[in-house]
C-alpha positions in Angstrom: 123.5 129.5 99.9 122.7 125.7 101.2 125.5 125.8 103.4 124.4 129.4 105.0 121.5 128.2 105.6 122.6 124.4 106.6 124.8 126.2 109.5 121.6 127.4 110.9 122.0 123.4 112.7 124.9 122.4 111.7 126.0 123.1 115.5 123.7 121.2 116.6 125.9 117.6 115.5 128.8 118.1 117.6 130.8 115.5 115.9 132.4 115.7 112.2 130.7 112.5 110.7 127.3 113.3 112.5 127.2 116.7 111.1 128.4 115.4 107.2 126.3 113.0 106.9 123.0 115.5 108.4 124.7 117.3 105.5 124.2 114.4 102.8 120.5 113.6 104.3 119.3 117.1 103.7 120.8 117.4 100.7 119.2 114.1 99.2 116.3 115.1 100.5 116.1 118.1 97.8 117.3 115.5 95.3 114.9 114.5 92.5 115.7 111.0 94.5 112.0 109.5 94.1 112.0 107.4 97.4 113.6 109.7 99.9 114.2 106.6 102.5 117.8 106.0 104.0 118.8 103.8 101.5 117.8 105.5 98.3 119.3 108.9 100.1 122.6 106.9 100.8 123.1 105.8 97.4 122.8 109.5 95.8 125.4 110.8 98.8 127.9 108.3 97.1 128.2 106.4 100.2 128.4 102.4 100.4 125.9 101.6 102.7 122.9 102.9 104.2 124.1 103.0 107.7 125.3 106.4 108.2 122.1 107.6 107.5 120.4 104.9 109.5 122.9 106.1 112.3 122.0 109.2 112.2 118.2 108.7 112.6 118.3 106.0 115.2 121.5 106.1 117.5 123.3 109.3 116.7 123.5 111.7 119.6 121.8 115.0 118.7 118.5 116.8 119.6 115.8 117.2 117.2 113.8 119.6 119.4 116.7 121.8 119.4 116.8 121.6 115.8 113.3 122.2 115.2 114.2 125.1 117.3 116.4 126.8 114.8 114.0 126.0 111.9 111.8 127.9 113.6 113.8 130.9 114.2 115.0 130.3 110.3 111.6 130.6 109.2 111.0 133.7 111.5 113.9 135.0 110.2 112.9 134.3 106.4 109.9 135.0 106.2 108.5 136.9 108.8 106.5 139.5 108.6 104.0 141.4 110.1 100.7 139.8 108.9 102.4 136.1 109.1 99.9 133.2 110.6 100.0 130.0 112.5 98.4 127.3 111.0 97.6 123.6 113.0 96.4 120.9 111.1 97.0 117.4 110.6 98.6 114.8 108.3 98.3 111.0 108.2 101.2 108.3 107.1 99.9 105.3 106.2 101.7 102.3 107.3 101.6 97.9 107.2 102.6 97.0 110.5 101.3 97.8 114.0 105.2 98.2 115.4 105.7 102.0 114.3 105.5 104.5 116.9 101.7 105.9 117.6 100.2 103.2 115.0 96.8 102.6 114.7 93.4 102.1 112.5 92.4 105.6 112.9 90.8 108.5 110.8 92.9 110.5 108.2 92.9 113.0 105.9 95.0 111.5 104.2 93.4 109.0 103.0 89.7 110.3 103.6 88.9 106.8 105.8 89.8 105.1 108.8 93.3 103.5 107.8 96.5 101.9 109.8 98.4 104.7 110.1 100.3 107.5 112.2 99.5 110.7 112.3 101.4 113.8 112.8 99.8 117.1 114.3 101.8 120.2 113.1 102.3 124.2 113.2 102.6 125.6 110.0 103.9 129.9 109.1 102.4 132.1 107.0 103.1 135.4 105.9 103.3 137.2 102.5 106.7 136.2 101.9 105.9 132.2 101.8 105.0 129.4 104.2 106.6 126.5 106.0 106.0 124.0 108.7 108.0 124.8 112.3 106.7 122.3 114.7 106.1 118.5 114.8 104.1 116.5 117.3 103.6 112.7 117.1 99.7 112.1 118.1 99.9 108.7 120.4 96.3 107.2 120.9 95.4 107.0 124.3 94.4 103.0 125.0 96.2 101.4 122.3 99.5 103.6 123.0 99.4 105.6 126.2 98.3 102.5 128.5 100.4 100.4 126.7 104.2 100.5 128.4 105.7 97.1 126.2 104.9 98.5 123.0 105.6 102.0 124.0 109.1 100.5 125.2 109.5 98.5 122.1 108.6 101.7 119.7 111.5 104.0 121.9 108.3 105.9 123.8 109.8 108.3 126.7 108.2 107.7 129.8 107.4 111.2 130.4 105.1 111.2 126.8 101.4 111.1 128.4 98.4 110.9 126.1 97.4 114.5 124.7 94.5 115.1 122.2 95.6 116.7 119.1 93.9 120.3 119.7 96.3 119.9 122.9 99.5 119.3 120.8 98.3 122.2 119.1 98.0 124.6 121.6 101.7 123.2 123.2 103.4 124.3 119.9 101.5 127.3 119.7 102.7 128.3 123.0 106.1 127.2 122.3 106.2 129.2 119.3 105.1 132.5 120.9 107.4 131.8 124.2 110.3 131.4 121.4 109.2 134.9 120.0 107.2 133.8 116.7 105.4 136.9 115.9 101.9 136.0 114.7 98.8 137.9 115.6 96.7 134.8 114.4 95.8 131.5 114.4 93.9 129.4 112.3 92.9 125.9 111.8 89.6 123.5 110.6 86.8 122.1 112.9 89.2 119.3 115.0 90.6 122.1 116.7 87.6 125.0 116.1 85.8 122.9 118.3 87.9 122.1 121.3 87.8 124.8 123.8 90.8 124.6 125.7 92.7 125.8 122.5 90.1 128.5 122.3 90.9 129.6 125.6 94.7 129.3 125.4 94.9 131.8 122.4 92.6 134.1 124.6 94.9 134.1 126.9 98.0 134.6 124.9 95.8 137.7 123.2 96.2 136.0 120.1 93.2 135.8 117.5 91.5 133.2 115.9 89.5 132.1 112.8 88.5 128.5 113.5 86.5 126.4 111.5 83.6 125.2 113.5 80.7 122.7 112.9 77.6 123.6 111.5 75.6 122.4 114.8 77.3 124.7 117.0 75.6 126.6 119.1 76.4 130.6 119.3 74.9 133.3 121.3 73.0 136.2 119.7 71.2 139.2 120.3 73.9 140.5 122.8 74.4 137.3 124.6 70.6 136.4 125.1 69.9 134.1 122.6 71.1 130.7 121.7 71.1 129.1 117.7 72.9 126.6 116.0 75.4 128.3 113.2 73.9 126.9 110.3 70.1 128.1 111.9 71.6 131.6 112.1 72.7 131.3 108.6 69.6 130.7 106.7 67.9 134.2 108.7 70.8 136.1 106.7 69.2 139.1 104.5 70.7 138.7 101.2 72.4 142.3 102.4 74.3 140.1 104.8 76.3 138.5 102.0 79.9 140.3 100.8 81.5 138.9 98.1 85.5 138.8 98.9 88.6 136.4 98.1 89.8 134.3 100.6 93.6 134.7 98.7 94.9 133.7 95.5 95.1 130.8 94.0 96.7 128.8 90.8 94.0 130.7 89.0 93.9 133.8 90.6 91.6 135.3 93.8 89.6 132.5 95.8 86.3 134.1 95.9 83.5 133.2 98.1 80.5 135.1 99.8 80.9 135.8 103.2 78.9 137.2 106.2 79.6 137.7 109.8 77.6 138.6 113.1 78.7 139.6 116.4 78.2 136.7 119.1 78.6 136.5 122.8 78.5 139.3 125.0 81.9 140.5 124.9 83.0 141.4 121.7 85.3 141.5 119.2 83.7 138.1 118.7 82.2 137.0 115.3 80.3 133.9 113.9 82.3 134.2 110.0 80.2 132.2 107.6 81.5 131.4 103.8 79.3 130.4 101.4 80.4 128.9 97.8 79.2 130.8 95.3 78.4 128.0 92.6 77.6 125.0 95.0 75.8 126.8 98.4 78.4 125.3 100.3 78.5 126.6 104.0 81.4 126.3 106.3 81.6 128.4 109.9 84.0 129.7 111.5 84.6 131.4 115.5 86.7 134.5 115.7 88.3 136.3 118.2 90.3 139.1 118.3 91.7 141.5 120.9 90.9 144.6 119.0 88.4 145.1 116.1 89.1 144.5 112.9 86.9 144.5 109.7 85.4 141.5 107.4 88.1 141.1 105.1 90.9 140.7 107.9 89.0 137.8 108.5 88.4 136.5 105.4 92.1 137.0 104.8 92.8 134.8 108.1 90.4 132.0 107.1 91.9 131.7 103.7 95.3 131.4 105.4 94.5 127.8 106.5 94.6 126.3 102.9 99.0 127.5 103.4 99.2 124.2 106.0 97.7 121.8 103.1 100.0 123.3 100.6 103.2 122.7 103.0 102.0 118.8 103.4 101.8 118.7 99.7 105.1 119.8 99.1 106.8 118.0 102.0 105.7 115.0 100.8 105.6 115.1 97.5 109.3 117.1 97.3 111.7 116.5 100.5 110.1 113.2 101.5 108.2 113.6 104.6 106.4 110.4 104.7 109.1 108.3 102.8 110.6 107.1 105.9 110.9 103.3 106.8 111.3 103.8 110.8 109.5 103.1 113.3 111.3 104.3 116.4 109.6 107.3 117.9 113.1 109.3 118.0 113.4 108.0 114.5 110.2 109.9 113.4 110.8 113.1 114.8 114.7 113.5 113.8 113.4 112.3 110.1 110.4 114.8 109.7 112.7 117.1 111.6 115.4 117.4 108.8 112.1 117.1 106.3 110.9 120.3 107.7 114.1 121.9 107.2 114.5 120.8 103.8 111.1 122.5 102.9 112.0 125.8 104.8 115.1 125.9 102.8 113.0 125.5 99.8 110.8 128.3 100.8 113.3 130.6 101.8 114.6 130.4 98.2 111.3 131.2 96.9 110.8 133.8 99.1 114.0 135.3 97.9 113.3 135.3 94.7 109.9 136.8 94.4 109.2 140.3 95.3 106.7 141.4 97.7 103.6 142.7 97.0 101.1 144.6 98.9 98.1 141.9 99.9 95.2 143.1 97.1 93.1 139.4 97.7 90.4 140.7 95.4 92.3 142.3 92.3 93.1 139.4 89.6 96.2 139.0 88.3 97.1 140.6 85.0 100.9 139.9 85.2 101.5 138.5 81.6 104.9 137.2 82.6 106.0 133.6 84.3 104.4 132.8 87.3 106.6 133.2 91.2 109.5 130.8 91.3 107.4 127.9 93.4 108.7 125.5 96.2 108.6 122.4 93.5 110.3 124.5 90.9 113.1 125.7 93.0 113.0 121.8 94.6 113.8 121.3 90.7 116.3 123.3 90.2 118.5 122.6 93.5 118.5 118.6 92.5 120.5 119.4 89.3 122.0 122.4 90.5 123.5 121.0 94.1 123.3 117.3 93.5 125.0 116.2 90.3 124.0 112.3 89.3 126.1 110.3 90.2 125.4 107.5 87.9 128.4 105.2 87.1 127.6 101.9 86.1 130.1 100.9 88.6 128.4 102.5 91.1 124.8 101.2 89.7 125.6 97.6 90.3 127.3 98.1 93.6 123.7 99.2 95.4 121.8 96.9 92.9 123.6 93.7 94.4 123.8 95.6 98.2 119.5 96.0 98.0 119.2 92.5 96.5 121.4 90.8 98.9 119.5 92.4 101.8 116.3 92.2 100.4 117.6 88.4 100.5 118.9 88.3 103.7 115.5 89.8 104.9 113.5 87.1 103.1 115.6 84.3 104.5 114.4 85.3 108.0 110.9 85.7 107.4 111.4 82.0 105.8 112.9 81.1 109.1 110.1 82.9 111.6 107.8 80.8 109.6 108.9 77.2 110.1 109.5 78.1 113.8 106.2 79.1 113.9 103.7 76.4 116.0 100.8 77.0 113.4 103.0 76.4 110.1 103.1 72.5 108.7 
């Protein structure tokens, strides 16, 4: 099963120690290993350094585009199907220093402030069979980054890499994604990317709908294109008739349900302000839709709700294959590590996905199943580290990377003891 699915790549390291130890990474990575950094994945692979590993994220000739590639067609091939999603959002990894790649004090999610930190703008798939990321782009601030060519040289930045706002690395890995044959008839994502229209546009083009989260100051047109009102203004005229109550999907405790409304906007339709309102707090959040046929309310309730899948993936890639446990700061570093992250996860949701059946999409029926819930992606995550990676625990073994991190860590504190009495400002 692992190694079906590890030949999906395996082609893709043309040499025998390359492709074993890419073999030993992803493998670690769905260990119950609790730092998933090259040195922690090293030791469960049984080997005697780190360096392999280190090797094989840094120096090791192989292409991590083209590997993304296959994910991508793994995922399609997985868990495609015919109501299946794109999703972009974004995810922070916090960092110390200001040498890693795309570094900066910026916003994140992640943290909910402005922190020192990379972030990471991704494409996630959806469908009724499970979810998974499939693309990867490293967000590189314009004056700090972009305009900087020493530090870009000393983080490993290709000189064709230009500065690109995130709704643009967005709409480059949607494209990508439909040029490779990803069939999706929707995108979705919050207000960063709701409110650029270039990425509006783009998905026009492609004939590819949308539900985008947009701010509530944004101005729509109504009454057939003559009149123009904020969203949240257009909101607060709604009848009570307006309001339909419907689940945006299900959740741990069964259907999400919120009360929604919609109005045509623009002159040209199918276009739609959707508006969601929380049922217990008032809460209002808008979204701008677009479609290239009609379709009723609840297929875009059902797209909206979609966009909770990409936060789900982040949780589990961090908290289960180690997507932000890396200790790089190389930009080719970055990518090949979230690379075989991604794949780790897909592999984890293609097991799910095998294991649960499908059901028709009823949003709005609660559950009544009185039997265990679907195997999850942390479950089968579970299950794989005791199932495919058997502890290897011997004391002998124990001591040996006990006294390899301490002599580094040792090594490494003897330099930084040395960079400070070289330094003009110490004694």
């Amino acid at each position: 099963m692992f190694d079906l699915a590890m030949s999906r790549i395996a082609g893709r390291f043309t040499q025998v120690e390359p492709r074993a130890t890419a073999r030993a990474f992803v493998l670690a990575l769905l260990s119950g290993v609790e730092r998933k950094n090259c040195w922690r994945l090293a030791e469960h692979a049984g080997h005697a350094r780190p360096g392999p590993m280190q090797r094989l994220l840094r120096t090791t000739r192989w292409d991590a585009d083209a590997v993304r590639d296959d994910i991508r067609a793994y995922v399609l091939d997985q868990l495609g199907a015919d109501d299946g999603v794109l999703i972009v959002d974004e995810t922070g990894f916090l960092k110390k220093g200001t040498a890693s790649a795309g570094v900066q004090r910026q916003y994140t999610g992640t943290a909910g402030r402005i922190e020192n930190t990379q972030v990471g703008v991704f494409l996630a798939y959806a469908s009724n069979k499970g979810r998974a990321l499939i693309d990867r782009r490293l967000y590189l601030p314009d004056a700090s980054w972009s305009q900087d060519a020493e530090r870009r040289t000393r983080a490993g930045v290709p000189d064709q890499v230009e500065f690109a706002t995130k709704p643009t690395l967005a709409g480059q890995m949607i494209a990508a994604a439909l040029d490779a044959g990803m069939g999706a008839s929707w995108v979705t994502g919050d207000e960063a990317y709701g409110q650029d229209p270039g990425l509006r546009a783009l998905l026009e083009s492609r004939r590819v709908g949308y539900v985008l989260a947009v701010a509530c100051s944004t101005r729509v047109l109504i009454n057939q294109g003559r009149t123009t009102a904020r969203a949240d203004a257009v909101a607060d005229r709604l009848p009570a008739s307006a309001w339909h109550r419907q689940s945006a999907g299900a959740g741990a405790k069964g259907p999400r349900y919120y009360d929604w409304a919609w109005i045509e906007i623009g002159a040209d339709c199918p276009r739609h302000l959707l508006i969601r309102r929380n049922q217990s707090s008032g809460e209002i959040a808008f979204y701008l839709c677009w479609a290239p046929r009609r379709v009723p309310l609840s297929e875009l309730v059902r797209v909206a709700g979609t966009r909770w899948c990409i936060e789900e993936c982040f949780q589990a890639a961090k908290g289960q294959v180690g997507l932000d446990h890396y200790q790089v700061r190389h930009w080719t570093a970055w990518h090949r590590h979230i690379t075989l992250a991604m794949f780790a996860l897909a592999f984890l949701a293609a097991l799910a996905a095998d294991a649960t059946p499908v059901r028709t999409a009823q949003p709005n029926r609660p559950i009544r199943s009185t039997g265990p819930i679907n195997l999850t992606v942390p479950e089968v995550r579970h299950l794989l580290g005791a199932l495919l990676n058997p502890a290897n625990t011997s004391p002998r073994r124990l001591l040996h990377w006990s006294t390899w991190r301490r002599q580094h860590q040792a090594t490494a504190r003897r330099s930084h003891y040395r960079r400070r009495l070289a330094s003009p400002s110490t004694g």
